[in-house]
N, C-alpha and C positions, 0 to 999 in steps of 0.2 A: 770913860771913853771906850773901856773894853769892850763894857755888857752894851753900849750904845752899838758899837759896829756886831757885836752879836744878834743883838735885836732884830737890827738893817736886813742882816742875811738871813735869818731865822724867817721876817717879812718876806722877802725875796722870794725863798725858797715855795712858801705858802701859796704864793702868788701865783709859781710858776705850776704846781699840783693843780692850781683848780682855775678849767678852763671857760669859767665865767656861769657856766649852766648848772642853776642848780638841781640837786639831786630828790625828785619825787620817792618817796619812801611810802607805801602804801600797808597800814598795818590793819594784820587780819583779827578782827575786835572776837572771833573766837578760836583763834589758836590756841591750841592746848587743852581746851576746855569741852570736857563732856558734855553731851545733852544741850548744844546751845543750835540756837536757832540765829542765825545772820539774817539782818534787814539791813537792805541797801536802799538810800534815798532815791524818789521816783517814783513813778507808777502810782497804783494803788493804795501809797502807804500806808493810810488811814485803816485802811483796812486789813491791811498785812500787821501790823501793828499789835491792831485790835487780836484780831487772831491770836496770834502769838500769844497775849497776855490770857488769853481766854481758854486756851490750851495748854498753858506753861502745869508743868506740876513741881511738887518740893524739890530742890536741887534745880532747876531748869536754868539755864542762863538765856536772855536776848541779849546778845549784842548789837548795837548799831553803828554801820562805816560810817566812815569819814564824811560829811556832805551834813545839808541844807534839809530839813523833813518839813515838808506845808504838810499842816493839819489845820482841817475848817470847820473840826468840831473837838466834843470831848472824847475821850478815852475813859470806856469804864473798867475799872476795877470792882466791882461790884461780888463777883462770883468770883473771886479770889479768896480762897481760903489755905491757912499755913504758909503765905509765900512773903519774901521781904522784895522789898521794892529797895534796889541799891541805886540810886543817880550820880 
C-alpha cells in the first residue's frame, strides 16, 4: 500500500513538471568533430551530397541532420580512394 501511494505521488509530481509540450531537441550530427562537412535536407541535395563525397579526404566526416533527403539518382563513389563509408 506504501510503495502504491508512493507511486501515485511520484505520477503526480511527473505530471505536474511537464506541461504537455514536448521538447524538440535538435542534435548537431557534427559537433565536436573535425573536418566535417553538415548536410541539411532540401535544396539541392543530390548534389550537395554528391559534392561532399567527391571532395571528402582521409579523416573527413559528412554528417547528415535530422530530416527526409529525395534523391532521384545514384550517388557515385567511384573516385573514392582510402575513405570508409560508415552508415
Amino acid at each position: 500500500m506504501r510503495s502504491a501511494l508512493w507511486m501515485a505521488g511520484l505520477a503526480a509530481l511527473t505530471l505536474m513538471a511537464c506541461d504537455g509540450t514536448p521538447e524538440v531537441v535538435k542534435i548537431d550530427p557534427c559537433q565536436g568533430i573535425e573536418n566535417c562537412t553538415r548536410i541539411a535536407p532540401g535544396g539541392d541535395v543530390q548534389r550537395t551530397v554528391q559534392t561532399a563525397l567527391l571532395t571528402a579526404k582521409p579523416g573527413d566526416t559528412i554528417g547528415f541532420e535530422e530530416g527526409t533527403f529525395a534523391f532521384t539518382g545514384t550517388l557515385s563513389l567511384d573516385d573514392l580512394a582510402d575513405c570508409d563509408l560508415v552508415i
